[in-house]
N, C-alpha and C positions, 0 to 999 in steps of 0.2 A: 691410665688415661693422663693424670699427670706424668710422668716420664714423660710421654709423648708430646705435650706441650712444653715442658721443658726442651726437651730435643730440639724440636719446630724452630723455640726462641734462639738456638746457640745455633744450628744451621742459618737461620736468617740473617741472626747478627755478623756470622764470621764475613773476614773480608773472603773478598769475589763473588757474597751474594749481590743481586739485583746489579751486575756488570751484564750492560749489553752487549747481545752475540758478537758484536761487530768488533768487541774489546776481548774477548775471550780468545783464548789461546787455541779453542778449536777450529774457528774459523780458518785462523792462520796456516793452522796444519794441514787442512783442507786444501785451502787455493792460493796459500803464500800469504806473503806481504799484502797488505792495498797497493795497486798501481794505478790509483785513478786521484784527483786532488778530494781532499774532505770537502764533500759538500754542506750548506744550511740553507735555508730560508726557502725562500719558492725556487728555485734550482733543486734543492732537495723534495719537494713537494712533485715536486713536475718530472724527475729524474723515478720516486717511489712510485708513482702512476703509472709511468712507461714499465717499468722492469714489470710491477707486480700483476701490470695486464700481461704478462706472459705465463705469469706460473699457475698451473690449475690449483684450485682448493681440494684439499683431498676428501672433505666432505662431500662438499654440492656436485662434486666432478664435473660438470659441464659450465661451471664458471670461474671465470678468474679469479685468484685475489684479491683484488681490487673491488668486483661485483658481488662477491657472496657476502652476505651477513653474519655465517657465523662466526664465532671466537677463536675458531683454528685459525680461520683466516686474518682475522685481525691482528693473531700472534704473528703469521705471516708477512702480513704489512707489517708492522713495527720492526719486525726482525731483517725485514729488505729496509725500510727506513736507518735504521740502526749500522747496517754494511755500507749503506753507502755513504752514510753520514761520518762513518770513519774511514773513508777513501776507496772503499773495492770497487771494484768497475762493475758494467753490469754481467759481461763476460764470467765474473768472479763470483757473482755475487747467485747465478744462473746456475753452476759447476755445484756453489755451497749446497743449496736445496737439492741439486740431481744426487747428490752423492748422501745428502739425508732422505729424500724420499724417494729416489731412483728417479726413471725419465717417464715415469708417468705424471710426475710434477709440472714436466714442458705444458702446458697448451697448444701450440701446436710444435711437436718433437721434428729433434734435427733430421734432414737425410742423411743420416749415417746409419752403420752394422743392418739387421733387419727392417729399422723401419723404412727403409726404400718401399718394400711387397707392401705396406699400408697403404702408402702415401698412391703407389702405382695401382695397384689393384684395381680401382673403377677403371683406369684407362684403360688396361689390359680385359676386362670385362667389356667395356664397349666393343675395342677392336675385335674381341671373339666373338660379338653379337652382332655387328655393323658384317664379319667376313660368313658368317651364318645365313643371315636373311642375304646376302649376295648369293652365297652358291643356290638356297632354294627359290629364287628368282629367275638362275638361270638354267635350275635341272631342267630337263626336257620331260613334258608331258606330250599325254596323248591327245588327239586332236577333240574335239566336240564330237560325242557320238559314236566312237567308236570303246568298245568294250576291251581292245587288245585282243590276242594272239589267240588265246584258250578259247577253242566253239565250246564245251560247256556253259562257261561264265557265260559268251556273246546268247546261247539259245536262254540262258536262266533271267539274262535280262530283259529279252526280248518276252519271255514267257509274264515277268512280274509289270512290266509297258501294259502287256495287253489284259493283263486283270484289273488293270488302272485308267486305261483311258479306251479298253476299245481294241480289238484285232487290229492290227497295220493294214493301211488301204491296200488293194490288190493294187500290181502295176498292167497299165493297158486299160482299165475300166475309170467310166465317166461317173 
C-alpha cells in the first residue's frame, strides 16, 4: 500500500501532470495546431456553452454537456473550456471528442457515411405510409350489398340475413 502511494506521489509530481488537455500533445496530434485565437473571460464562457451544447454526455445519453450533472460531464466541460481556451476552434475541438468517444458524442450527428438512413428514415417511413393509405383509398370495392361473384358466399349470406332479421320480403306482395 505504501509503494503505491509513493507511486501516486512521483506520478503527480512529475512534470506534465495536471497540464490541461488543450496543452497536451494529444490533442495536437488529433486536430493539429489551434487555428482559432485563445480565448478568456465571457467570450470563453459563452464560446464553452455553445460547443458543449453539442456534445452528448456519455452517461445521461439524452443530454448535453452542458445539461447533465454528472462528473464525466463536468470533465467534459472543463476539457472543451480548456481547448478553446488554448485556441482550437470549435470545428477542432468537436473532431477531438468524435475521435475520443466516436460520433455517438455528436448530439445531433453529422449527415455524413450512414447516418443519412437515421436522420431520413421517419420521412421515408411517412412517404411509405402517406403512399399506403393512397392506394387503399383508391382500391376498388364492391358496392353496398352486394356479396360478389361466388353464389355460395351470396346464398350463405342471404341464409345468416335471414336467421337475423327475418326471411327477405317477397317481391309483388303488400
Amino acid at each position: 500500500m505504501r509503494r503505491m502511494f509513493v507511486f501516486f506521489l512521483v506520478v503527480a509530481g512529475s512534470p506534465g501532470a495536471g497540464v490541461p488537455a488543450a496543452q497536451s500533445p494529444d490533442a495536437a496530434s488529433v486536430v493539429g495546431p489551434p487555428r482559432g485565437p485563445a480565448l478568456g473571460g465571457r467570450d470563453l464562457d459563452l464560446r464553452t456553452e455553445e460547443v458543449g451544447a453539442l456534445l452528448r454526455c456519455p452517461v445521461c445519453q439524452g443530454l448535453s454537456v452542458m445539461d447533465s450533472p454528472s462528473g464525466m460531464a463536468r470533465n467534459m466541460r472543463e476539457e472543451v473550456r480548456s481547448l478553446l481556451a488554448a485556441g482550437y476552434d470549435q470545428e477542432q475541438v468537436l473532431s477531438y471528442f468524435e475521435h475520443s468517444y466516436g460520433e455517438f458524442v455528436w448530439l445531433k450527428p453529422p449527415l455524413r457515411g450512414l447516418n443519412w438512413v437515421v436522420w431520413m428514415a421517419p420521412v421515408f417511413g411517412l412517404l411509405a405510409g402517406g403512399w399506403i393509405v393512397a392506394r387503399a383509398l383508391r382500391a376498388p370495392r364492391a358496392p353496398a350489398g352486394t356479396e360478389g361473384e361466388d353464389p355460395r358466399f351470396a346464398a350463405y349470406v342471404m341464409k345468416a340475413r335471414a336467421q337475423v332479421s327475418g326471411p327477405p320480403p317477397q317481391k309483388g306482395s303488400h
